[in-house]
C-alpha distance (Angstrom), angle and dihedral (degrees) to the residues before:
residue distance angle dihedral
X1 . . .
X2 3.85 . .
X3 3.90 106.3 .
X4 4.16 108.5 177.3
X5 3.17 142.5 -56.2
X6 4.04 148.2 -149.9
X7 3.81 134.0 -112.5
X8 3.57 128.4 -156.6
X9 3.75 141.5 -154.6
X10 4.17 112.5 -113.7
X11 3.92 114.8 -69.6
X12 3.81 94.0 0.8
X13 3.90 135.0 119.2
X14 3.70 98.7 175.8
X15 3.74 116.8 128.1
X16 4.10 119.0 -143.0
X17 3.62 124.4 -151.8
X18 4.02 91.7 -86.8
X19 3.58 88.1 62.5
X20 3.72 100.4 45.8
X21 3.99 85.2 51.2
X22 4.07 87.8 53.9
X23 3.51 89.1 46.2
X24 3.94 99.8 45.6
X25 4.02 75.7 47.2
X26 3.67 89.7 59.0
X27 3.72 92.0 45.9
X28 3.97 89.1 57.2
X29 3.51 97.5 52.3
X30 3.70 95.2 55.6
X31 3.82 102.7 36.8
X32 4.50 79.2 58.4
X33 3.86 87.6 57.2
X34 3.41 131.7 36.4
X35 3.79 98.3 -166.2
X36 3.93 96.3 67.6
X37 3.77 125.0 113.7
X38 3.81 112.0 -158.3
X39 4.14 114.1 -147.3
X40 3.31 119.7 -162.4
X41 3.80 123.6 -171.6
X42 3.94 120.6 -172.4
X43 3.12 115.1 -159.3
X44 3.88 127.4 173.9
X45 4.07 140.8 -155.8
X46 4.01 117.7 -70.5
X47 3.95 98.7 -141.3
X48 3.65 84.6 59.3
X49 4.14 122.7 111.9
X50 4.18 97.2 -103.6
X51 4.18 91.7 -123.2
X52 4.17 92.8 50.9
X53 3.85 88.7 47.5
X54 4.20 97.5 45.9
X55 3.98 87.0 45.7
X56 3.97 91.6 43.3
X57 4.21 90.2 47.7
X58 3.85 85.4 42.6
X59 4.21 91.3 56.5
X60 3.87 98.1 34.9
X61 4.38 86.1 50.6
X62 4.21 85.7 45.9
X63 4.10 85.4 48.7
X64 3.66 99.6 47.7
X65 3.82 93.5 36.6
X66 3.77 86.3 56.3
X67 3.33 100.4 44.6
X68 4.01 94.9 51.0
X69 4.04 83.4 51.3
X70 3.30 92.4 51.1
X71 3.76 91.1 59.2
X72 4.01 88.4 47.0
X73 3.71 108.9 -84.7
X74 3.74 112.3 144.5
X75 3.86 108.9 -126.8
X76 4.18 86.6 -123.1
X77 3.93 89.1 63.8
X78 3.68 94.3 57.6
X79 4.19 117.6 75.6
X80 3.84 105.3 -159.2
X81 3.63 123.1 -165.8
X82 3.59 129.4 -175.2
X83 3.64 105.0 -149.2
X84 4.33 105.3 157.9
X85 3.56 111.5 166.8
X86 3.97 103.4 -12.1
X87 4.10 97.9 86.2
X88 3.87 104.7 32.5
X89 3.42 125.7 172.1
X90 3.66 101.4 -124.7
X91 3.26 136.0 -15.1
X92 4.64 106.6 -85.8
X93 3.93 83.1 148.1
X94 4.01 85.1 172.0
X95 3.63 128.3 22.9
X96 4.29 88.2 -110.4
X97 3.88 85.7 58.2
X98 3.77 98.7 77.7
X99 3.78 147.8 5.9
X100 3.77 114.5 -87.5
X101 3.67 93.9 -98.0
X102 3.67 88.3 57.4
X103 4.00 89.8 63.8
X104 3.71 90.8 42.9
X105 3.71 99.5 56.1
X106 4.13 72.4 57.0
X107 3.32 98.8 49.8
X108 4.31 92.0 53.6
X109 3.86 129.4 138.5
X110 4.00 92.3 -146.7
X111 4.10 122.2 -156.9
X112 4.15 121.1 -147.4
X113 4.08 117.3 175.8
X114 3.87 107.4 -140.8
């Protein structure tokens, strides 16, 4: 069951207050039942260089991973897949092709309940 997910601005991994709030969110739901699986996909932006995007997915996964620990996930709850440029959103192939938006919904960290 897809739940949410977060957008970022080009090249970044930091996490504003919004996000923390989705991911405290997160970290509700599953502490109320034990029987949930949380997926998390990372994806990043398609008119990125491939090596900058895999080590930007990498460190925005290692964030939110950390921060759902930090709120008392157990790392064997959480299903993390790294999935860069092979499931975009749409198809911004350069950054002229589309609004910003357009690469954000690209560059997502997207949230399933299994």
């Amino acid at each position: 069951v897809f739940e949410g997910y977060i957008l970022y601005a080009s090249g970044k991994a930091a996490l504003g207050q919004q996000a923390v709030d989705f991911l405290e969110q997160m970290a509700l739901t599953m502490a109320a039942d034990s029987s949930l699986t949380l997926h998390i996909d990372v994806h990043s932006d398609l008119a990125q260089e491939a090596g900058i995007a895999q080590y930007i997915c990498e460190f925005r996964a290692d964030l939110v991973t950390a921060v759902l620990m930090d709120r008392g996930l157990s790392f064997d709850r959480l299903r993390v897949r790294i999935q860069g440029k092979d499931a975009p959103f749409n198809d911004c192939l350069s950054p002229e092709a589309c609004e910003e938006l357009g690469h954000q919904e690209n560059r997502r960290v997207a949230f399933y309940f299994r």
